[in-house]
C-alpha positions as CSV (number, residue, x, y, z in Angstrom):
1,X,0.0,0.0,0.0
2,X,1.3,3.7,-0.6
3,X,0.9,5.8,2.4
4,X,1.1,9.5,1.7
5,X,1.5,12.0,4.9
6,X,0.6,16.1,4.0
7,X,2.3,18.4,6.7
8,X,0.3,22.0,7.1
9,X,1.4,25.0,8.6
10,X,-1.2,26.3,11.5
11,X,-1.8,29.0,8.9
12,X,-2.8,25.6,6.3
13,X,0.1,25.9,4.4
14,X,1.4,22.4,3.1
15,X,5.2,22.7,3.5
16,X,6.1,19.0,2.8
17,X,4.8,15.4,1.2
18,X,6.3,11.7,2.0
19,X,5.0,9.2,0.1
20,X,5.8,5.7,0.4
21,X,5.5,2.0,0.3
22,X,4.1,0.3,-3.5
23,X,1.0,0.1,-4.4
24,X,0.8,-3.4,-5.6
25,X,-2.5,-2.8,-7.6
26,X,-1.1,-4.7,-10.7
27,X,1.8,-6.6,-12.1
28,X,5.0,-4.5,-11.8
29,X,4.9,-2.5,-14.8
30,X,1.2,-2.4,-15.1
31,X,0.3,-0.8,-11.8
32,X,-2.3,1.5,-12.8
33,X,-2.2,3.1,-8.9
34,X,1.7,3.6,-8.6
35,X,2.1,5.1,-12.1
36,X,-0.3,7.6,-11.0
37,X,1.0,8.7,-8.1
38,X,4.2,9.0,-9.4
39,X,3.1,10.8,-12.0
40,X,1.1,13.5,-9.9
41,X,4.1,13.7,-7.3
42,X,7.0,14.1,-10.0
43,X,5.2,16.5,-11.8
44,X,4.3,18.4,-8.8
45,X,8.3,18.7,-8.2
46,X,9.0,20.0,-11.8
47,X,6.0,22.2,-11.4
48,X,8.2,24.1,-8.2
49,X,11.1,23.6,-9.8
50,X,9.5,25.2,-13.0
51,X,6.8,27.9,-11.9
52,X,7.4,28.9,-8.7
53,X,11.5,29.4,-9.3
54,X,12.5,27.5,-6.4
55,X,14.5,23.8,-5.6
56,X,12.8,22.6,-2.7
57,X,14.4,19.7,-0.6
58,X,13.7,16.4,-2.4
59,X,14.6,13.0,-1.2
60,X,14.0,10.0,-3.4
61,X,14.2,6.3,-2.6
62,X,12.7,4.0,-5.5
63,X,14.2,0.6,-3.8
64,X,11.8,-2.1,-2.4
65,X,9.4,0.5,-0.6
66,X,9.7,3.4,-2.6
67,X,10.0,6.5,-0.7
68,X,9.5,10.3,-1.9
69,X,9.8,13.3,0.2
70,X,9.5,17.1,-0.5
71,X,9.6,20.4,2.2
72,X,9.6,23.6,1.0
73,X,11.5,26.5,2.5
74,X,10.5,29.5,5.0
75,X,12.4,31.8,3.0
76,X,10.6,31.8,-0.3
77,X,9.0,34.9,-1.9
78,X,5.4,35.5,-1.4
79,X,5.0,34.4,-5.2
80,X,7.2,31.2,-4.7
81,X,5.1,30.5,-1.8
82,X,1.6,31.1,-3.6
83,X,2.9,29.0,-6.9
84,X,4.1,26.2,-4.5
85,X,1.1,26.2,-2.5
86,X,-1.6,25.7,-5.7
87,X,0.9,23.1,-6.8
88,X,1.1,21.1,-3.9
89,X,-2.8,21.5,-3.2
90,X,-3.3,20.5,-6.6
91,X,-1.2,17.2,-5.4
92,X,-3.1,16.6,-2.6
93,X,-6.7,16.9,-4.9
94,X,-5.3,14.5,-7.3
95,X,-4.2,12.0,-4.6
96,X,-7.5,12.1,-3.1
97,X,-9.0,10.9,-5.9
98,X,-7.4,8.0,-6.4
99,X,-7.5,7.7,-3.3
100,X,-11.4,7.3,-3.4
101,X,-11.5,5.1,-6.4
102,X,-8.4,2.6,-5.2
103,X,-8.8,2.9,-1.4
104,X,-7.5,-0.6,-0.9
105,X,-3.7,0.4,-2.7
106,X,-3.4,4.2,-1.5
107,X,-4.2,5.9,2.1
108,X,-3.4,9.6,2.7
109,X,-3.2,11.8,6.1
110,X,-2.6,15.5,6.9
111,X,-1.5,16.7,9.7
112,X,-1.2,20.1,11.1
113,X,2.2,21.5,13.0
């Protein structure tokens, strides 16, 4: 199962994303599940990388479990931060979805700091 893990400011920002484990929804390959939340979640990095100017901190483990990880910083611009933000809600939105529709290969929390 993927397990995905939103961090929010108090003030709701999101300022990181792990994901991890596989979802196992298919032969490997043909996992319908894990190709789409890799999809969402690499785009979403090369969408900040991209649009809102910024590298955030990215750390990648595609072994046996998979692992993906991405914080942004404090010190952004207002714009970085905005750009960032409707990226990484958009991530959470698309998550949720398939979340709904494959709820036995993908589980999601947010917690607030």
């Amino acid at each position: 199962m993927i397990e995905g893990t939103f961090k929010r400011q108090a003030d709701g920002k999101i300022v990181s994303f792990e994901l991890s484990g596989h979802a196992n929804s298919g032969p490997h390959g043909s996992d319908i599940v894990c190709a789409g939340v890799s999809a969402l979640a690499f785009s979403t990095i090369n969408g900040v990388e991209a649009l809102a100017g910024f590298t955030p901190i990215v750390e990648i483990d595609m072994t046996e479990q998979g692992y993906l990880y991405l914080e942004t910083y404090d010190d952004i611009t207002d714009e970085q931060s905005l750009k960032s933000q409707l990226l990484l809600e958009n991530l959470l939105l698309g998550l949720q979805g398939l979340e709904q529709e494959y709820s036995d290969y993908i589980s999601l929390k947010t917690l607030t700091k």
